[in-house]
C-alpha positions as CSV (number, residue, x, y, z in Angstrom):
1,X,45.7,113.9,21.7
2,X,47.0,110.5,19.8
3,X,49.2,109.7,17.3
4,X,47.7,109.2,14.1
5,X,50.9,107.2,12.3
6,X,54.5,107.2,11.6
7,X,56.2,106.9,8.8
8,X,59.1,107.4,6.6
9,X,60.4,110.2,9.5
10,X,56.8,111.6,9.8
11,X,55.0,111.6,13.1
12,X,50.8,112.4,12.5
13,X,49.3,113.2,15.6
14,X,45.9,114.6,16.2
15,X,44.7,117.4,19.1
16,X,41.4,118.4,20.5
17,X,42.4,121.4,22.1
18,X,44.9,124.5,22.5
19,X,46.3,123.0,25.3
20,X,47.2,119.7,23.6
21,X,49.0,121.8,21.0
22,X,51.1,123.5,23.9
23,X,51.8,120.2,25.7
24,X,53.0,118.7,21.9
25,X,55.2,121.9,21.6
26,X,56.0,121.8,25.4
27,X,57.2,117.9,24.5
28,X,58.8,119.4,21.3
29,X,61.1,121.7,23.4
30,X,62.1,119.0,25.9
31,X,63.4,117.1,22.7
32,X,65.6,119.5,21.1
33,X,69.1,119.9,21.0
34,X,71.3,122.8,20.9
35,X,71.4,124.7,16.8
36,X,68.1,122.5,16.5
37,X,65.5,124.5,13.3
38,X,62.3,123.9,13.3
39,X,60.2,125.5,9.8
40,X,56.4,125.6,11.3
41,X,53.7,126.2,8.3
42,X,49.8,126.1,8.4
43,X,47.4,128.7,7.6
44,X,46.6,131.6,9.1
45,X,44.9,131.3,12.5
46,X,45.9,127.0,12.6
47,X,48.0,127.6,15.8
48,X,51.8,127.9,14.9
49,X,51.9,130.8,17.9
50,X,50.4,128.5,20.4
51,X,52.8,125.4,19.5
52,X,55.9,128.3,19.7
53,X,54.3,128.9,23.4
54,X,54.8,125.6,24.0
55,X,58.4,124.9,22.9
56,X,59.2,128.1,25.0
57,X,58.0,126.2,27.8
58,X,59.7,123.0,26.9
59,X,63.1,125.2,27.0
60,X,61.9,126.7,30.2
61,X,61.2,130.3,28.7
62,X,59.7,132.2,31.9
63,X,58.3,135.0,29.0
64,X,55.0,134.2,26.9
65,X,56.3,134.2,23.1
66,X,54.3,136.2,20.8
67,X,53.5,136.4,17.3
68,X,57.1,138.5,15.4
69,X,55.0,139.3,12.4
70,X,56.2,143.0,12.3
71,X,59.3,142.3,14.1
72,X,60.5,139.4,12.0
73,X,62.2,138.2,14.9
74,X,61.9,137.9,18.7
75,X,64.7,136.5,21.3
76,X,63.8,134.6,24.2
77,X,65.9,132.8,27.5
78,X,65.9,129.6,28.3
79,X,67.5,126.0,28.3
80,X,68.7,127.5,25.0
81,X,68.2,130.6,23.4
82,X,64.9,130.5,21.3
83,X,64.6,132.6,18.3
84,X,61.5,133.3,17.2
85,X,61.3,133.9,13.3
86,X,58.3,135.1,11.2
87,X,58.4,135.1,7.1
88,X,54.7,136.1,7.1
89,X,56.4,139.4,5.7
90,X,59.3,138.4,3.6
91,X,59.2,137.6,0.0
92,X,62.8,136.6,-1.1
93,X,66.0,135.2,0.9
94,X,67.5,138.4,0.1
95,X,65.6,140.2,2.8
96,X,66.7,137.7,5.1
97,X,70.5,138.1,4.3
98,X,70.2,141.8,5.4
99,X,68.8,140.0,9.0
100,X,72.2,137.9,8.9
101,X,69.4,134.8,9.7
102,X,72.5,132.2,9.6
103,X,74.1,133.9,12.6
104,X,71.0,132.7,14.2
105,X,70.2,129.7,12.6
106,X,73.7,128.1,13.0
107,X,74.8,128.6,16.9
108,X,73.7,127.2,20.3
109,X,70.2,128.6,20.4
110,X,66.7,127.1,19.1
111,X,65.5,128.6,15.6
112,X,61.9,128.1,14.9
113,X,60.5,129.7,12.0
114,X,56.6,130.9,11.5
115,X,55.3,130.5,7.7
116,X,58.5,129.2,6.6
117,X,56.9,127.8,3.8
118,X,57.5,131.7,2.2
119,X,61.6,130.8,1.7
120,X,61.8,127.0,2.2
121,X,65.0,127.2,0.4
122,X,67.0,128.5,3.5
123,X,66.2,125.3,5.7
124,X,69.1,122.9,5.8
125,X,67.9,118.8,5.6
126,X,68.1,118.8,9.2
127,X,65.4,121.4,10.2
128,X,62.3,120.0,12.0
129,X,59.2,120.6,9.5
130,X,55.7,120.7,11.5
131,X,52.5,121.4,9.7
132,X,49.6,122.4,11.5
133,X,46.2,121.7,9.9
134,X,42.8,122.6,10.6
135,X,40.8,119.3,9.7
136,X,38.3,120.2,6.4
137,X,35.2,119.6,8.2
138,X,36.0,122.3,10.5
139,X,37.0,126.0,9.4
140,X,38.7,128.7,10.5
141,X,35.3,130.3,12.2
142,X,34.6,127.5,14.3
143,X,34.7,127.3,18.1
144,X,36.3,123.3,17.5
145,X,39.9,123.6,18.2
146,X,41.4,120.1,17.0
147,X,44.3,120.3,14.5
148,X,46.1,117.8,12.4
149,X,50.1,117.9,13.3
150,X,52.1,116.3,11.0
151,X,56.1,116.1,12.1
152,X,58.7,115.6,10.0
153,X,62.4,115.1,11.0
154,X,65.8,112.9,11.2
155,X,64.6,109.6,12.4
156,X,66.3,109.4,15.6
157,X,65.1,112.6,16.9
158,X,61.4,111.6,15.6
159,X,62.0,108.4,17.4
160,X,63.1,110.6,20.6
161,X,60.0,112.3,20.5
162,X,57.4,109.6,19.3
163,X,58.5,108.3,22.3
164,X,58.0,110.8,24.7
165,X,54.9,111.6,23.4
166,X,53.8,107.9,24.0
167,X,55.4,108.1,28.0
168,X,52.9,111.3,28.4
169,X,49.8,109.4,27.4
170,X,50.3,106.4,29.3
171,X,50.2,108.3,32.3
């Protein structure tokens, strides 16, 4: 894992492996505050899950998230209650209304929000936006499990994090 660059509020760092991604999100969880949103998009199969896992851990979830595609939702205990959104399925905010998503999204817990690109309009300025990317040269098929994770947040969270990720690779 290294960082790749930061700037103007976004943090590029690169991973060679699954459990890089769950140490990031592991880092990512440590970082948040309480009514924190994070809107997670890459393709299918990039690793959004696996960073999720990670955050889970970082708010000391004891369960293993999984993917809520059909569900739309899973709730999981920890430092903070995570919620565990998926759009994969939803095609307007309307559908999201009849989920009452802003009784979730604005309280105590941890939102963080699978293919969230699908109704970006919902996401206040202050969400946390990640973007997992699986480098060109690689594909979906191959065995090669680096990804491109590109951050973008308030600065003084980013700077929060940046740093934390910097204490974890000096040691």
């Amino acid at each position: 894992m290294h960082i790749e660059g930061a700037y103007n509020n976004i943090l590029n760092l690169k991973v060679d492996n699954i459990k890089e991604t769950i140490l990031i999100g592991e880092l990512i969880g440590k970082t948040l505050s309480k009514g924190s949103i994070i809107a997670l998009n890459g393709n299918l199969g990039a690793g959004k899950t696996v960073l999720v896992k990670g955050i889970a851990r970082g708010l000391g979830v004891d369960e293993e998230p999984n993917s809520p595609t059909f569900v739309i939702l899973n709730t999981y205990e920890g430092k903070y209650p995570l919620f565990h959104f998926d759009f994969y399925r939803l095609s307007s905010a309307s559908e999201l209304e009849d989920l009452n998503y802003k009784d979730y999204f604005y309280n105590d817990g941890i939102s963080v929000v699978e293919w969230a690109e699908r109704i970006k309009e919902v996401f206040p300025e202050s969400a946390i936006c990640i973007e997992i990317e699986i480098p060109d040269d690689i594909g979906n098929d191959s065995p090669v499990e680096l990804r491109d994770i590109r951050i973008k947040g308030e600065e003084k969270w980013l700077l929060l994090f940046k740093n934390t990720v910097e204490q974890v690779l000096q040691t």
